[in-house]
C-alpha positions as CSV (number, residue, x, y, z in Angstrom):
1,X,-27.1,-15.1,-8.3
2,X,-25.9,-18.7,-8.3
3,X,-23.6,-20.0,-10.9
4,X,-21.7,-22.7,-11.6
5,X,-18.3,-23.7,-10.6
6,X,-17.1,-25.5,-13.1
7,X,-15.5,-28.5,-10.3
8,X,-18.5,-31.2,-11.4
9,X,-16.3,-31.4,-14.4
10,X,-13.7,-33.4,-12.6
11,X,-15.1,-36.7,-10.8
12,X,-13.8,-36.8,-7.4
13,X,-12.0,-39.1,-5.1
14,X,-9.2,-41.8,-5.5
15,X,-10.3,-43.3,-8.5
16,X,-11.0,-40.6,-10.7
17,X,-13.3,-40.9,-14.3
18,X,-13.1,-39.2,-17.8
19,X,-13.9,-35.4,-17.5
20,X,-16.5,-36.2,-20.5
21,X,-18.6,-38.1,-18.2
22,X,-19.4,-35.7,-16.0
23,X,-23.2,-35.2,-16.6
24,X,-23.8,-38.7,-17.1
25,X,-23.2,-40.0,-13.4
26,X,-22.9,-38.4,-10.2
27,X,-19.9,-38.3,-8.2
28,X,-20.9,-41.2,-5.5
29,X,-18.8,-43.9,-6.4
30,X,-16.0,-42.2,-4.4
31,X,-13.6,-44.2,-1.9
32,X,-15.4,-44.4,1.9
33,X,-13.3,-42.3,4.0
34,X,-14.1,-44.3,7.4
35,X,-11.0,-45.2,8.9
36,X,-7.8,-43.4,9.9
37,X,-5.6,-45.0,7.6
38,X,-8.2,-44.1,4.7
39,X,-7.9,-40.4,5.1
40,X,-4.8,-40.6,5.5
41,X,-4.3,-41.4,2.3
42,X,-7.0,-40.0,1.1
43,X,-5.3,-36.4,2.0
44,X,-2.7,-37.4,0.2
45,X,-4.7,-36.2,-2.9
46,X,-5.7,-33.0,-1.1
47,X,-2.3,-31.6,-2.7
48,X,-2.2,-30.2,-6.2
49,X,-0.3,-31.7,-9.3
50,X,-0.6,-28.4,-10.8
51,X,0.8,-24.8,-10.6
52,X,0.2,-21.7,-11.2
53,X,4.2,-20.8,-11.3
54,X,4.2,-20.1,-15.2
55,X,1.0,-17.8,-15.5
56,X,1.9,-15.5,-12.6
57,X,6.2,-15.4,-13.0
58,X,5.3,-14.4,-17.2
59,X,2.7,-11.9,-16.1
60,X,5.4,-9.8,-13.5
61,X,7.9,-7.7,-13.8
62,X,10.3,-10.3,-14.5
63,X,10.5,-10.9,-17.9
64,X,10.7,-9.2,-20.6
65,X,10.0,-9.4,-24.7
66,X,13.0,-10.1,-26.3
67,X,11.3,-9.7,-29.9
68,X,9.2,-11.8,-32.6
69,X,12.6,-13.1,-34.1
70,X,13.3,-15.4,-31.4
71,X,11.3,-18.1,-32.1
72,X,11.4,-19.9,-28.6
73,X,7.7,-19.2,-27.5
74,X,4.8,-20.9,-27.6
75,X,1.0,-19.4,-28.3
76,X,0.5,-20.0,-24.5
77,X,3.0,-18.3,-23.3
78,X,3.0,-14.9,-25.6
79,X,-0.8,-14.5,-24.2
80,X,0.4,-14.7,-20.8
81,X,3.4,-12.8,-20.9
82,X,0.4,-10.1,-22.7
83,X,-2.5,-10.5,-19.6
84,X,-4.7,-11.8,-22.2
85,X,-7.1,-14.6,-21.1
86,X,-5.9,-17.6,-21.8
87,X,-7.8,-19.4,-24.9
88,X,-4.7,-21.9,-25.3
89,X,-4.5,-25.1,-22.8
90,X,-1.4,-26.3,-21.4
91,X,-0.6,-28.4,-18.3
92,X,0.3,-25.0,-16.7
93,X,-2.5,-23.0,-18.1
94,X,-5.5,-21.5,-15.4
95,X,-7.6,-24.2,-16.0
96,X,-6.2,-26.7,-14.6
97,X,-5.0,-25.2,-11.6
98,X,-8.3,-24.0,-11.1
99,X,-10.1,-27.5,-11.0
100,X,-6.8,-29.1,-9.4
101,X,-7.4,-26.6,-6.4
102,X,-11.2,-27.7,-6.2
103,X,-10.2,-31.4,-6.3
104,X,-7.9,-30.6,-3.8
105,X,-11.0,-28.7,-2.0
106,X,-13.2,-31.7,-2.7
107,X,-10.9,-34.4,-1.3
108,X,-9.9,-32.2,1.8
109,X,-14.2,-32.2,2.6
110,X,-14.4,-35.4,1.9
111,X,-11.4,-36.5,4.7
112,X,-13.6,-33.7,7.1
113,X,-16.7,-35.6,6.4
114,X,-15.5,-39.1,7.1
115,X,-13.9,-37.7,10.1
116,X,-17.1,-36.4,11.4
117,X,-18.9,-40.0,10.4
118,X,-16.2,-41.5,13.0
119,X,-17.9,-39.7,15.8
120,X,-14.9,-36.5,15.3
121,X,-11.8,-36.4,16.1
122,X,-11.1,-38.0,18.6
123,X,-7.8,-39.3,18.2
124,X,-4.2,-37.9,18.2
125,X,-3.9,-38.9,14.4
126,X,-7.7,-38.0,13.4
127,X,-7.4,-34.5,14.9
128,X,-3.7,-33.9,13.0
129,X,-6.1,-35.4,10.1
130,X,-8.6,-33.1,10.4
131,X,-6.2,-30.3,10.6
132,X,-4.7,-31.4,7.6
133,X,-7.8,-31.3,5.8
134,X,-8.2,-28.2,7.0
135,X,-4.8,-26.2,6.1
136,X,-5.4,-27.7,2.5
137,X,-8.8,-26.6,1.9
138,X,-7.8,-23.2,3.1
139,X,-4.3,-23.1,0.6
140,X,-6.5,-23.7,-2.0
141,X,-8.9,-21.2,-1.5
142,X,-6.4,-18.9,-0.5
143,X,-4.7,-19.3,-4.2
144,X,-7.9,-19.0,-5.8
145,X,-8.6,-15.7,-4.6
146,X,-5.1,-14.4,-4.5
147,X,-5.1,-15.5,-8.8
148,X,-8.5,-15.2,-10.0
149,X,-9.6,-12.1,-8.0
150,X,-8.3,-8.3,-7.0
151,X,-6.6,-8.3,-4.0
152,X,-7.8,-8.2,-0.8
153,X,-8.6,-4.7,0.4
154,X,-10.3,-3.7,3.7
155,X,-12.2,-1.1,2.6
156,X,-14.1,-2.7,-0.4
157,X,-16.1,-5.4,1.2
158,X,-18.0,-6.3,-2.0
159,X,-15.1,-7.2,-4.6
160,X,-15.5,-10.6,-5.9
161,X,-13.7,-13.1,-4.8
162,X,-14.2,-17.0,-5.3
163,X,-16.8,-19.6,-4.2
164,X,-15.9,-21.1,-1.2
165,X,-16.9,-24.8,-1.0
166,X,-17.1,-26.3,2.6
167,X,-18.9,-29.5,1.4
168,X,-18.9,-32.0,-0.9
169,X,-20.6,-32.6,-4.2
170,X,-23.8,-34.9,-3.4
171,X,-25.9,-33.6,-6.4
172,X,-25.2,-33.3,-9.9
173,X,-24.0,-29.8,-11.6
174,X,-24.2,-28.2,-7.8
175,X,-24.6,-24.5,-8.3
176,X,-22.2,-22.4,-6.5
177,X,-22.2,-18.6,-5.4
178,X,-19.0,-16.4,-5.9
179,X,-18.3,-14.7,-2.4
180,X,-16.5,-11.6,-1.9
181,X,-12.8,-11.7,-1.4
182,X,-13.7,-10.2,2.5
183,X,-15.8,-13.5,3.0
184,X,-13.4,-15.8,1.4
185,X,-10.7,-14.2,4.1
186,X,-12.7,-14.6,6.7
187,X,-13.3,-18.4,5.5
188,X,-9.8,-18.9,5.4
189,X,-8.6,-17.7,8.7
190,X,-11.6,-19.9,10.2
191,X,-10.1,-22.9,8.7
192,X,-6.0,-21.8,9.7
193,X,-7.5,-20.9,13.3
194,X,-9.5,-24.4,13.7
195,X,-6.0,-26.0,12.6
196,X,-2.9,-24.7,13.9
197,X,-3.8,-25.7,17.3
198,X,-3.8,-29.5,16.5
199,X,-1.5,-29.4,13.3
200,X,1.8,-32.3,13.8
201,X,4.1,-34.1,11.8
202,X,3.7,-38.0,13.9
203,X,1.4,-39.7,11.0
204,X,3.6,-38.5,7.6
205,X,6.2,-40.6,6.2
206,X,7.1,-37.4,4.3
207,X,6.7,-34.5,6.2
208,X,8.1,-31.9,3.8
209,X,5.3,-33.0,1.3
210,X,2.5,-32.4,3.9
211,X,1.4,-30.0,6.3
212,X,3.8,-30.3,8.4
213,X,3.3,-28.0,11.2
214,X,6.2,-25.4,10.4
215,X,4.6,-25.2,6.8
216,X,1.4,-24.6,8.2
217,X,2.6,-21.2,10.5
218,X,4.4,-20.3,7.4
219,X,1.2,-20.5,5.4
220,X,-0.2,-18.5,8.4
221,X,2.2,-15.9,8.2
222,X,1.8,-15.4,4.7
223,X,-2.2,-15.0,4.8
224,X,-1.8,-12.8,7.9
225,X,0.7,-10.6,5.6
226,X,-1.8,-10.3,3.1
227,X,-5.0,-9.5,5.6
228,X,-3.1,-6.9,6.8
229,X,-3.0,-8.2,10.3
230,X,0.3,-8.2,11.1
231,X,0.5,-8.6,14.7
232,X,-0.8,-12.5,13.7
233,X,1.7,-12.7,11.2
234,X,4.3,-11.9,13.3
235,X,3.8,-14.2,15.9
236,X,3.4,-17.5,13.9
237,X,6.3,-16.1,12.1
238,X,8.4,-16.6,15.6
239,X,7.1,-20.2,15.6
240,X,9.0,-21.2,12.4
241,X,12.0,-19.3,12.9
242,X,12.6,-20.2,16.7
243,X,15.0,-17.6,18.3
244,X,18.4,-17.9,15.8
245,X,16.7,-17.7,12.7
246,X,20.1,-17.6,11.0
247,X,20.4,-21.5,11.7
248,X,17.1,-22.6,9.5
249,X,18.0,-20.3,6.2
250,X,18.9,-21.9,3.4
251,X,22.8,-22.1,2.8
252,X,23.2,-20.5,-0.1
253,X,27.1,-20.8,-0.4
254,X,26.7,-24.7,-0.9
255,X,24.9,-24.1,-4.1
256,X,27.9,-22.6,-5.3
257,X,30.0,-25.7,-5.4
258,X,27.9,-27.9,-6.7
259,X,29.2,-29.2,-10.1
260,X,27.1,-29.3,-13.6
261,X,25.6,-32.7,-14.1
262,X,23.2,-34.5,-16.8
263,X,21.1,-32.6,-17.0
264,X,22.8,-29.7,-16.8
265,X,20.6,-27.8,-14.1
266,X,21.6,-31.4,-11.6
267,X,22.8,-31.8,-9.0
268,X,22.0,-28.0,-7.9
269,X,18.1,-27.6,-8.5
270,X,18.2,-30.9,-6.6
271,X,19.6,-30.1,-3.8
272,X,17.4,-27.3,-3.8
273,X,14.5,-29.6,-3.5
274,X,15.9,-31.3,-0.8
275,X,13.5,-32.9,2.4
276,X,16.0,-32.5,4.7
277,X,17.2,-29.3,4.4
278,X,15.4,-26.9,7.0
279,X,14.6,-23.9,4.9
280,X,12.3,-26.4,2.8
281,X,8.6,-26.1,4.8
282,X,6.1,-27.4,2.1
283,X,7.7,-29.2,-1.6
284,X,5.1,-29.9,-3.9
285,X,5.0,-31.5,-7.1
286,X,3.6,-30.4,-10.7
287,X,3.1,-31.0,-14.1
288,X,5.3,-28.5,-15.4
289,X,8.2,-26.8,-17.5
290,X,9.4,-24.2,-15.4
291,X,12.7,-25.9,-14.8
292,X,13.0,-25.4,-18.6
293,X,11.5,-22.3,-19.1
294,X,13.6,-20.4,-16.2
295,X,16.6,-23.0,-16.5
296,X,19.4,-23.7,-18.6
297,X,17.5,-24.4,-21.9
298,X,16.8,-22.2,-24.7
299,X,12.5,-23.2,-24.4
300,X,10.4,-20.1,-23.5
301,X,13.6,-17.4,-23.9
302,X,11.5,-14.8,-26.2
303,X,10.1,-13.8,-22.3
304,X,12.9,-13.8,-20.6
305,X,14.6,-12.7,-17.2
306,X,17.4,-11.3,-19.4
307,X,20.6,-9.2,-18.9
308,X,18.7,-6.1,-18.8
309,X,16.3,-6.9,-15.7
310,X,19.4,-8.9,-14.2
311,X,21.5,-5.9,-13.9
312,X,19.6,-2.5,-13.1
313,X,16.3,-4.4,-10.8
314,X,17.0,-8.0,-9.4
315,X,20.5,-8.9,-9.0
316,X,22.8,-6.0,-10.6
317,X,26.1,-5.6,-11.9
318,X,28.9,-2.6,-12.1
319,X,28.5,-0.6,-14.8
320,X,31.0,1.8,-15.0
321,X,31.3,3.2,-11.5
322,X,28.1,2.7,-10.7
323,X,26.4,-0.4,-9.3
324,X,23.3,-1.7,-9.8
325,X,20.3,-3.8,-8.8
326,X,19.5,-5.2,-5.0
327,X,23.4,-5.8,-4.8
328,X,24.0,-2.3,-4.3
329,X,22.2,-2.1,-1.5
330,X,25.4,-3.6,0.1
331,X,28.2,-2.3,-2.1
332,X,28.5,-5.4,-4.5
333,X,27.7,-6.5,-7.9
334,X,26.2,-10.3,-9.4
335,X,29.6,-11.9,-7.9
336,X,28.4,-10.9,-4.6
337,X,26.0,-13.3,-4.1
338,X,27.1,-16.5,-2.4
339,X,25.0,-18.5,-5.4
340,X,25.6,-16.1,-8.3
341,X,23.2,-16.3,-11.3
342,X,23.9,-18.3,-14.2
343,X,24.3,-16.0,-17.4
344,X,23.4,-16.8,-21.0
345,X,24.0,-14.2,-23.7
346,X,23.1,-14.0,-27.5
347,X,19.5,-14.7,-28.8
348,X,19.2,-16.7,-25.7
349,X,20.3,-13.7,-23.5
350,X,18.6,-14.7,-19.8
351,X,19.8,-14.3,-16.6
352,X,18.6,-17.7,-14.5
353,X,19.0,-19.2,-11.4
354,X,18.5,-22.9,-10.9
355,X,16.3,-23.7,-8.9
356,X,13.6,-25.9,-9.8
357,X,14.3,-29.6,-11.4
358,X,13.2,-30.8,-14.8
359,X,12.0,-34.4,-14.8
360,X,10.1,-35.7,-18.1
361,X,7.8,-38.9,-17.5
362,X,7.6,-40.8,-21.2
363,X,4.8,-42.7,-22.1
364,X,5.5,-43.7,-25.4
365,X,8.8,-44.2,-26.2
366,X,8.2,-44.6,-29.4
367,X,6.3,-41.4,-30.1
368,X,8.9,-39.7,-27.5
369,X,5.8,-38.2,-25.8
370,X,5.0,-37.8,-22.2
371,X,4.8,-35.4,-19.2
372,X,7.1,-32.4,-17.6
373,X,7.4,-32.3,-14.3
374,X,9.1,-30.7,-11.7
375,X,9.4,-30.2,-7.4
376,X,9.3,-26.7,-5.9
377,X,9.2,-25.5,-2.2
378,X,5.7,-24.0,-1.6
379,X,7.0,-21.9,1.5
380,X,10.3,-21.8,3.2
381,X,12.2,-20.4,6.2
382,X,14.0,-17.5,3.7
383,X,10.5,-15.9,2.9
384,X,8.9,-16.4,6.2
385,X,12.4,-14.1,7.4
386,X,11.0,-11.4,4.6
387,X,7.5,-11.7,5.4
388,X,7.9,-11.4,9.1
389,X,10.0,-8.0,8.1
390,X,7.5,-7.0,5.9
391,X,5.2,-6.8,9.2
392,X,7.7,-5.1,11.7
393,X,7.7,-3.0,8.8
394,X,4.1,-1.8,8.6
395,X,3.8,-1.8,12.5
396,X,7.1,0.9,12.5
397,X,9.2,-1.8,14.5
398,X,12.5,-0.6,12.2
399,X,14.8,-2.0,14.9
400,X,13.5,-5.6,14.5
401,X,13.1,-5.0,10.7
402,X,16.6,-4.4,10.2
403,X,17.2,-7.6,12.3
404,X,15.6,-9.7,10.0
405,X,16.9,-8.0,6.8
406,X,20.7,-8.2,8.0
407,X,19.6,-12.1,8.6
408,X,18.2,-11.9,5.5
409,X,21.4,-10.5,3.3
410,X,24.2,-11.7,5.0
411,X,22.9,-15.3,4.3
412,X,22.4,-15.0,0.2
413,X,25.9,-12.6,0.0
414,X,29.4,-14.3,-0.5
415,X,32.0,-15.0,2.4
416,X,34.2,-12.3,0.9
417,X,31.1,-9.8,0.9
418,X,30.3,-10.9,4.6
419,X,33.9,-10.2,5.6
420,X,33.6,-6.6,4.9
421,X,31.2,-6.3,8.1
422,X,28.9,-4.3,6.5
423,X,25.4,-4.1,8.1
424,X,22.4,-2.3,7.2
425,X,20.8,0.6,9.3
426,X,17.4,2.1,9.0
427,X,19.4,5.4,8.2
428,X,22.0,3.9,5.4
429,X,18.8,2.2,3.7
430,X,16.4,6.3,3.3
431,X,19.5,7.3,1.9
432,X,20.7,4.4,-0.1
433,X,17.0,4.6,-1.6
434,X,16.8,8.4,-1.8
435,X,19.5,8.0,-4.1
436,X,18.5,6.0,-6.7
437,X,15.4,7.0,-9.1
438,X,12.2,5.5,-9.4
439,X,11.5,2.9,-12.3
440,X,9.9,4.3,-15.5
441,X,9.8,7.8,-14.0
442,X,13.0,9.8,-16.1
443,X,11.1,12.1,-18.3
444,X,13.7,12.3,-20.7
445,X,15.2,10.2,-23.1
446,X,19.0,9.4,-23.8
447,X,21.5,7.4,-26.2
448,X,23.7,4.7,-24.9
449,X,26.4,7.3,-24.6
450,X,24.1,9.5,-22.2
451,X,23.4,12.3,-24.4
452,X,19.8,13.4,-24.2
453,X,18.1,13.2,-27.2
454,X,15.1,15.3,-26.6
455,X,13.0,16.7,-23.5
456,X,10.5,15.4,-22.3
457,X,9.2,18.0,-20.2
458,X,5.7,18.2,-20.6
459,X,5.3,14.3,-20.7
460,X,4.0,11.9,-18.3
461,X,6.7,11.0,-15.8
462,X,6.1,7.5,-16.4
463,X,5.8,7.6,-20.1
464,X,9.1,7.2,-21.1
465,X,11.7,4.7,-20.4
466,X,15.4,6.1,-20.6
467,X,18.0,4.2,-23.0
468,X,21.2,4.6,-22.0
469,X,24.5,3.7,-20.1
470,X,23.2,5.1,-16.7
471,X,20.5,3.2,-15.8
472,X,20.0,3.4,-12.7
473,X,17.0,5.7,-13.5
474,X,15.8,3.6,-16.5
475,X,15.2,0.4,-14.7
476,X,15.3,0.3,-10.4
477,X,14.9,-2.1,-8.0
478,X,12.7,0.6,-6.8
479,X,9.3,1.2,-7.9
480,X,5.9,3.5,-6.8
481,X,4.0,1.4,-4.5
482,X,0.0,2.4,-4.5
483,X,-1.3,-0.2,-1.7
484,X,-4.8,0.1,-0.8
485,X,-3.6,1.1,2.7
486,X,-1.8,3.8,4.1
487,X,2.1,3.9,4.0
488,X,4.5,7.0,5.0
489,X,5.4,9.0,2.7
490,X,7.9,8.1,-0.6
491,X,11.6,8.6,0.9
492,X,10.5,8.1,4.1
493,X,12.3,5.2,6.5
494,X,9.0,3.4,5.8
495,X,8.8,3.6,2.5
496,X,12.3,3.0,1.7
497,X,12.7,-0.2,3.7
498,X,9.4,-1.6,2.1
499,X,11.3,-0.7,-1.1
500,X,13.9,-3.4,0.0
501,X,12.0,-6.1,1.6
502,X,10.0,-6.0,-1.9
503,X,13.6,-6.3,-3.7
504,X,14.4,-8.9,-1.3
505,X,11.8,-11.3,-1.8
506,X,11.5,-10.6,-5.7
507,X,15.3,-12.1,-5.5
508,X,14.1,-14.9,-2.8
509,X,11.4,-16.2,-4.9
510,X,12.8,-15.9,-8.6
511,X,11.2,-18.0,-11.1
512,X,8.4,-19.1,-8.8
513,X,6.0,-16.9,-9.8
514,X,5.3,-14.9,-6.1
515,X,6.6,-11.4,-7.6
516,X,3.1,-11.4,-9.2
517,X,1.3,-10.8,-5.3
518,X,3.6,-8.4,-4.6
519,X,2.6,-6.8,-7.8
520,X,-1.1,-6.8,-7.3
521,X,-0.9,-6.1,-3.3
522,X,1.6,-3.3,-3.5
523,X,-0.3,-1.6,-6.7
524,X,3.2,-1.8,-8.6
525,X,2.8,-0.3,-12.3
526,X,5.0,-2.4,-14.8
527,X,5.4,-2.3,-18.4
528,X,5.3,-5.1,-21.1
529,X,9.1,-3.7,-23.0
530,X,10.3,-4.6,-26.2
531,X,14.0,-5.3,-26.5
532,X,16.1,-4.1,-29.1
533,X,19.0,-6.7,-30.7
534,X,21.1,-5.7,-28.3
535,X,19.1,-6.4,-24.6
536,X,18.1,-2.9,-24.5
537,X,14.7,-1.3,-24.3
538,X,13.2,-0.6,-27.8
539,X,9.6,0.3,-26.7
540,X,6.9,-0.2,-24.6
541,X,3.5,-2.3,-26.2
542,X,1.3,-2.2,-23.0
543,X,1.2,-0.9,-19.1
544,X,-0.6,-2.8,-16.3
545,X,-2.3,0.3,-14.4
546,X,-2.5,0.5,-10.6
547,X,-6.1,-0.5,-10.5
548,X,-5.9,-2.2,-14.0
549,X,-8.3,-5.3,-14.0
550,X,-6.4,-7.7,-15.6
551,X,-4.2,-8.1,-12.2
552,X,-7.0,-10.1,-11.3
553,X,-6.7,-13.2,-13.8
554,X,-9.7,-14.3,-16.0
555,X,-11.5,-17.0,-14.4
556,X,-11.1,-20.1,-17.6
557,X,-12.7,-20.8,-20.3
558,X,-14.3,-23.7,-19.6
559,X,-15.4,-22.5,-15.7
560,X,-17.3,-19.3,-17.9
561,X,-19.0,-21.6,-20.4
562,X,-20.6,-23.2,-17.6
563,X,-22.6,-20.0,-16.3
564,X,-19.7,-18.9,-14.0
565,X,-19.3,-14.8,-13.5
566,X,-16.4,-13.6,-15.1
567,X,-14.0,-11.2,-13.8
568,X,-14.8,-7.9,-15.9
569,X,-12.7,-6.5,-18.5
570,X,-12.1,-3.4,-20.6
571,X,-11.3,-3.5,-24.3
572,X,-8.0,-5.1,-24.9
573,X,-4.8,-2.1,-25.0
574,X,-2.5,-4.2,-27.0
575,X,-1.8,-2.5,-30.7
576,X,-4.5,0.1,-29.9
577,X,-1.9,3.0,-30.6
578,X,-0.7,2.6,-27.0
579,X,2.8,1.6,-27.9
580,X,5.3,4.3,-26.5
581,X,8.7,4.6,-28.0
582,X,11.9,4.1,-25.8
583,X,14.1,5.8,-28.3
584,X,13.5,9.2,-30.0
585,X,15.6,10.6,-33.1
């Protein structure tokens, strides 16, 4: 059945008109895209403004409630922290990603079109034109279907995915068909294929903000990952990290001595953003707060990446005698890292890194109104390292694994940590993994002096959260993985080294809202927790389920009024008498 989808509500091309309008006038006043220097800049719109950074980083594992007290929240943000479908609007909310990435769509077909109208491409610049067009309308489908649907799994060929638009709009409220996720994969690698063989850099006078051809095999790797083909994605892997990958990282240590500026977060998060710097493959920009909300500033801090997550799952700390966190992994605590975290305590209690920069466009002065926005790196050379593990991984290549996870640590750790020598081994990491518990799987509860308060026996193993001084079993960097393929065996080599690349890149991509794939392609169970006053868990209001179908976001609003198919839901959980207490008398 045909439905609508929803992108007839934005007019297309250069000059854009009101969203009102739409079903007064078809969209045929658009810009003639007939000579090279038109599409040109024509795919210069074939980019989005938008994000989807804040819906996807609030939904993970990376936040948690700090409690209705704090009043630095906004009505957007509880009901994505939640997984409720969004009924507030907000420059970051899912509607407007989701018609920015069909604008994007329809501007990249329309550059494909006036190419064709040329006679093809039959230039140097029209076929790196063409490919451009092509590498952006595959992006753009490719975050469609990794947001608003389940993730892609090879043995369900009839999941719904997106519709997958290859032309554009020549008729007024065109009705569109939503595809299958297999179909919209398929789609996608067609467009990658047809591109990376003409992809190049000659025409931009911005490469970083384009498809640059490292960006575009570190797209390909990524999307390789995810179809689970990973002989592909280790090969265009090689292409962007040449034969030292060591030399394109990003250097971490430099971050370190960069002085607070005005704002705060400068001179770092712009450095971060920096064109030049080789780990930097693809820098977009959006409309958008995350600077604020993961930065310096007290906005946003009721969900937060506090203290708690900080110490026992992403970074870690020493508590007592024990460490904790990825840092572990090699013996060290927060200090360890060569750009340690920036720590905030008290009712603003988050652990943040800066990373992204907050610019605010006024445009009225007098009514101090305007836009956020901010610069983030869509793909770099660090997570094109982790993905290209990730692979080796899954194809039982340990030796060449470790390789890239020694690359890997030894760039984000400290000189002094480096000096120690230390280097990781398939063996150290089963054990190093064996010996630390699983998140949310204690099955009994303690005090904050360690004493066990009651058994828990005959409850779920993954009921209960543990309070306490030892946390390593309360919260972990490691967590049950439930892909939709086959892995080895939990505390196998496999297993335990896919337990660190996941750690890995949850650290790598902080704040940017990736952890939330990871989540949905790995099948990781997480909790919404409660703290208490004091950064600890108090209880636990909600679970997202292995198979739960609120991993696959609710297409918007706006997109459903118009006749599109929903993505299904249950009944909501949230103060249904699911609410599991982290503390027993």
């Amino acid at each position: 059945m045909k439905k609508y989808i929803g992108i007839s509500i934005i007019a297309m091309g250069l000059g854009l008109t009101a969203c009102d309008d739409f079903l007064d006038k078809l969209p045929d006043n658009r810009t003639e895209a007939n000579t090279e220097e038109k599409i040109q800049k024509l795919l210069i719109a074939a980019y989005p403004t938008h994000d989807h950074m804040a819906f996807t980083e609030y939904a993970s594992d990376n936040v948690d409630d700090m409690g209705e007290n704090n009043p630095n929240t906004e009505r957007f943000i509880d009901q994505l922290y939640n997984w409720e479908d969004l009924t507030e609007t907000d420059n970051q909310d899912t509607e407007s990603y989701w018609m920015d990435l069909y604008q994007c769509i329809e501007t990249a077909n329309m550059a494909l079109e006036g190419i064709e109208s040329m006679g093809g491409a039959t230039t140097k610049t029209l076929k790196q034109a063409q490919a451009e067009a092509l590498l952006c309308r595959a992006y753009a489908h490719f975050m469609l279907v990794n947001i608003f649907a389940q993730h892609y799994d090879a043995n369900n060929a009839t999941a719904p995915g997106v519709s997958y638009v290859t032309e554009t709009e020549k008729e007024l409220n065109p009705q569109y068909q939503r595809e299958t996720v297999h179909q919209n994969y398929a789609h996608i690698e067609a467009d990658i294929e047809a591109a990376l063989p003409n992809v190049g850099d000659s025409y931009y006078t911005v490469p970083k903000y384009h498809f640059n051809r490292m960006a575009a095999y570190a797209f390909a790797t990524r999307f390789y990952l995810y179809y689970e083909k990973y002989d592909k994605a280790i090969e265009c892997a090689n292409v962007v990290l040449g034969s030292n990958p060591g030399t394109v990282l990003r250097d971490w240590a430099v971050l370190a001595t960069m002085p607070y500026g005005n704002p705060q977060q400068q001179p770092t998060t712009l450095h971060v953003i920096d064109p030049t710097l080789n780990c930097n493959l693809l820098l977009m920009t959006s409309y958008s707060k995350q600077g604020v909300y993961f930065g310096g500033y007290r906005t946003g801090t009721r969900y937060s990446h506090n203290s708690y997550i900080g110490k026992y799952e992403t970074i870690g700390m020493q508590d007592g005698n024990t460490l904790t966190g990825l840092a572990a992994v090699w013996g060290g605590n927060y200090q360890s890292y060569a750009y340690q975290v920036k720590r905030y305590t008290g009712s603003m209690d988050k652990w943040s890194q800066w990373r992204m920069p907050y610019e605010f466009e006024t445009t009225d002065p007098v009514a101090g109104i305007g836009y956020s926005h901010t610069v983030y790196s869509a793909f770099t050379t660090d997570e094109v390292l982790l993905n290209r593990a990730e692979a080796y991984i899954l194809k039982k290549d340990y030796n060449s694994a470790i390789t890239d996870l020694n690359t890997w640590m030894l760039n984000v750790q400290s000189a002094s940590t480096k000096a120690k020598g230390f280097r990781l081994t398939t063996e150290y990491v089963k054990d190093f993994m064996n010996s630390i518990e699983y998140a949310y799987t204690q099955n009994y509860v303690k005090d904050r002096t360690g004493k066990v308060l009651k058994s828990k026996q005959n409850a779920k193993l993954d009921s209960v959260v543990t309070v306490g001084k030892d946390q390593g079993t309360v919260s972990s960097l490691k967590k049950h993985l439930n892909p939709k393929f086959s892995i080895d065996a939990e505390g196998s080599e496999q297993e335990s080294l896919l337990q660190l690349v996941l750690a890995m890149r949850r650290y790598e991509t902080m704040h940017e809202g990736k952890r939330w794939f990871d989540i949905k392609r790995w099948g990781i169970k997480i909790p919404r927790r409660l703290m208490d006053a004091s950064s600890y868990p108090e209880k636990i209001t909600d679970w997202l389920e292995v198979d739960d179908q609120r991993r696959a976001i609710q297409i918007p609003m706006k997109v459903r009024d118009a006749g599109y198919e929903p993505n299904p839901r249950t009944e909501t959980r949230i103060g249904s008498g699911m609410e599991e207490m982290c503390i027993e008398d």
